[in-house]
C-alpha positions in Angstrom: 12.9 52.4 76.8 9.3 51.4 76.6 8.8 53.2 73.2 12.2 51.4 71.8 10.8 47.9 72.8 7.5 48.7 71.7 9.0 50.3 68.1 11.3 46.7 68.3 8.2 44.7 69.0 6.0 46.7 66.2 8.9 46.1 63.9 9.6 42.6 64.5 6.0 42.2 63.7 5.8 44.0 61.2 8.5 41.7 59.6 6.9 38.7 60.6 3.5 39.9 58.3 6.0 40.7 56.0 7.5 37.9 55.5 3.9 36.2 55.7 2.4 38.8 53.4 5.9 37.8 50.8 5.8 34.1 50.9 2.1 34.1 49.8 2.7 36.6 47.4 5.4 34.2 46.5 3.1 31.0 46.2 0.7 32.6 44.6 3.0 33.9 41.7 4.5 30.5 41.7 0.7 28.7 41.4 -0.1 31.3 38.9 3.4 30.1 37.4 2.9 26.6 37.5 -0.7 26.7 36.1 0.9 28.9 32.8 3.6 26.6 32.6 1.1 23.9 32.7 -1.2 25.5 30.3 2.2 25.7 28.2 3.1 22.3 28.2 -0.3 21.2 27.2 -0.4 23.5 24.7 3.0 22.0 23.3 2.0 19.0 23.8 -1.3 19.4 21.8 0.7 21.5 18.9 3.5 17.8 18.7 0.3 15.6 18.6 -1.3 17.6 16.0 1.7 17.7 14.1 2.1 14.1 14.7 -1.2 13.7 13.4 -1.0 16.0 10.7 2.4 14.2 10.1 1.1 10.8 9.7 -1.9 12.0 7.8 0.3 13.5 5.3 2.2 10.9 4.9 -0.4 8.3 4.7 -2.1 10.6 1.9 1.2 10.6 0.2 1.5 7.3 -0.3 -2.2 6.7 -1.0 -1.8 9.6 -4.3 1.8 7.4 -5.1 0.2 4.4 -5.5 -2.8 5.6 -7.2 -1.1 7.5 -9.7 1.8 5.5 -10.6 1.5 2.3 -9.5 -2.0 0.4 -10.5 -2.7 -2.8 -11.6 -5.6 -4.4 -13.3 -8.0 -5.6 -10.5 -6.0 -3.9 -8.0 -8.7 -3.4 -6.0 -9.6 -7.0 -5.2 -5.8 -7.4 -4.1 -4.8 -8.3 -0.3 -2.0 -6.2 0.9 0.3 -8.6 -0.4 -0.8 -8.2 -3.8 -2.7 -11.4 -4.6 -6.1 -11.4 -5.7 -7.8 -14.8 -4.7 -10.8 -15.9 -6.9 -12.6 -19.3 -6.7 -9.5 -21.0 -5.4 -7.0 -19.1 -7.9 -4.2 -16.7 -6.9 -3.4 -14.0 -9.5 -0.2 -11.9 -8.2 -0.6 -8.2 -8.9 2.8 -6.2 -10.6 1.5 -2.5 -9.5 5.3 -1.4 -11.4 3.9 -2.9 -14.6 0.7 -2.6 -14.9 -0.3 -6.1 -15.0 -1.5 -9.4 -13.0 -0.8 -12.4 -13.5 -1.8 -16.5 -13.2 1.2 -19.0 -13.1 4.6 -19.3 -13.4 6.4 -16.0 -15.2 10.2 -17.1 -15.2 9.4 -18.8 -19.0 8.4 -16.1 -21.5 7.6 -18.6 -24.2 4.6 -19.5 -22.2 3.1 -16.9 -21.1 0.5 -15.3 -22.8 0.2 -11.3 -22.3 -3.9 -10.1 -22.9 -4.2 -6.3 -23.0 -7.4 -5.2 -21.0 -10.2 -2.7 -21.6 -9.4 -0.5 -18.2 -5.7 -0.3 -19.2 -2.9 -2.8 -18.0 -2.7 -6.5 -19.1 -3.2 -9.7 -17.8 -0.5 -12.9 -18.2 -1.2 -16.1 -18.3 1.1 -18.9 -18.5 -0.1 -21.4 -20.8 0.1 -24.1 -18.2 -2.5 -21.9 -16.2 -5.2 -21.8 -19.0 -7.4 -24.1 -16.6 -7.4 -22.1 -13.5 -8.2 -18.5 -15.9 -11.5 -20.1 -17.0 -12.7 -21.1 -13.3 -12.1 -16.7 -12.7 -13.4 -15.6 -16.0 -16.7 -14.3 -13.8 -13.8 -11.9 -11.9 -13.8 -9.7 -15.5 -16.0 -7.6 -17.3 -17.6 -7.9 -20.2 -14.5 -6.6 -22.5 -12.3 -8.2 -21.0 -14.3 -11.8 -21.4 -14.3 -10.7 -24.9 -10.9 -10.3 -24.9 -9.6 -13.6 -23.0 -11.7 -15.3 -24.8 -10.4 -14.2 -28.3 -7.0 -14.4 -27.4 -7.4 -17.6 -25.9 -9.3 -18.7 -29.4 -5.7 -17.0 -31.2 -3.8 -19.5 -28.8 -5.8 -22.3 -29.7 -5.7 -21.4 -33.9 -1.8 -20.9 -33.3 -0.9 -23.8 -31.4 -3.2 -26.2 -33.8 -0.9 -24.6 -37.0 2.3 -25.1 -34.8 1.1 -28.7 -34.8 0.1 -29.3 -38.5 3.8 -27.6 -39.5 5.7 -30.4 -36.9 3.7 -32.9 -38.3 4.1 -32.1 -42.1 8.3 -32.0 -41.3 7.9 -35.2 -39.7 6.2 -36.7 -42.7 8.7 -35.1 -44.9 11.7 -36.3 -42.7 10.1 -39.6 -43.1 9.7 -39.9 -46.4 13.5 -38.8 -47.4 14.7 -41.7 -44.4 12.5 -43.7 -46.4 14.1 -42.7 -49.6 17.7 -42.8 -48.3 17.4 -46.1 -47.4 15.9 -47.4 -50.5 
C-alpha cells in the first residue's frame, strides 16, 4: 500500500511539475507570440505610414507637375496662393487657365488692353488701370518694358486718331446744322 501511495504521491507530483512545466511553456509561447504580433503590428503600421507618406508625396508631386505644366501664368511665381501678385500697392490677379495676369476690371472687353509677353502668356490691362501699370513697370524685364511700353505708346497714337475722327464729325455735323438752318 506504501508503494501505491508513494506511486500516487510521485504521480500527483509529477502532474503538478507538469502542469508547472506547461503553463510556462505556455507563457513563454504566448510572450514569444505577443512580441511577433507586436513586431507585426509595427511593421504594418510602419508599411500604412509609408504608404501614407508615399501617398501624400505622390499626390503633392502630382499636383506640383499639373500646375507646372498646364497651368502657368506670367509672374506666377510672385503670386500668393490666391493668385494675386502684390507690387508697390497694386494687385494683378493671375488666370493660370489662360495664361495671363491682369490689372483692373475684366468684365468690359473694350477696355482692356491684352500685351503679349517675352516669357510666353499676356498681360491685360484695363485702360482705366494705366496708372497703377506704370507704378509696377520695375516688376518686368527688360522685353517686356519694351513691350508695355510700345503698346501703351499704340494706345496713346490710337486713342489721339479716335479723337481727331470724333472731332472732324462733329465739325462736319456742325457745319450741315449750320447749313440747314440757313
Amino acid at each position: 500500500m506504501e508503494v501505491i501511495n508513494s506511486f500516487s504521491r510521485n504521480i500527483s507530483e509529477y502532474s503538478k511539475n507538469a502542469s508547472y512545466f506547461n503553463q510556462r511553456v505556455k507563457t513563454e509561447e504566448n510572450a514569444k507570440l505577443s512580441v511577433s504580433k507586436a513586431a507585426d503590428i509595427e511593421s504594418q503600421n510602419t508599411d500604412k505610414n509609408t504608404a501614407n507618406n508615399n501617398g501624400i508625396s505622390a499626390h503633392k508631386k502630382f499636383l506640383e507637375d499639373f500646375i507646372s505644366a498646364s497651368h502657368k501664368a506670367p509672374y506666377g511665381e510672385l503670386a500668393d496662393n490666391f493668385g494675386q501678385i502684390n507690387y508697390n500697392g497694386v494687385t494683378f490677379q493671375c488666370d493660370f487657365e489662360r495664361n495671363t495676369i491682369s490689372l483692373g476690371d475684366m468684365s468690359d472687353e473694350t477696355k482692356i488692353l491684352t500685351i503679349p509677353l517675352s516669357g510666353g502668356g499676356r498681360l491685360k490691362v484695363n485702360v482705366n488701370n494705366i496708372d497703377d501699370l506704370a507704378k509696377t513697370i520695375d516688376m518686368f524685364n527688360a522685353n517686356d518694358r519694351k513691350r508695355i511700353m510700345d503698346a501703351l505708346a499704340v494706345y496713346a497714337k490710337l486713342q489721339s486718331k479716335k479723337y481727331e475722327i470724333e472731332e472732324e464729325q462733329n465739325n462736319l455735323f456742325q457745319k450741315l446744322v449750320e447749313k440747314n438752318i440757313k
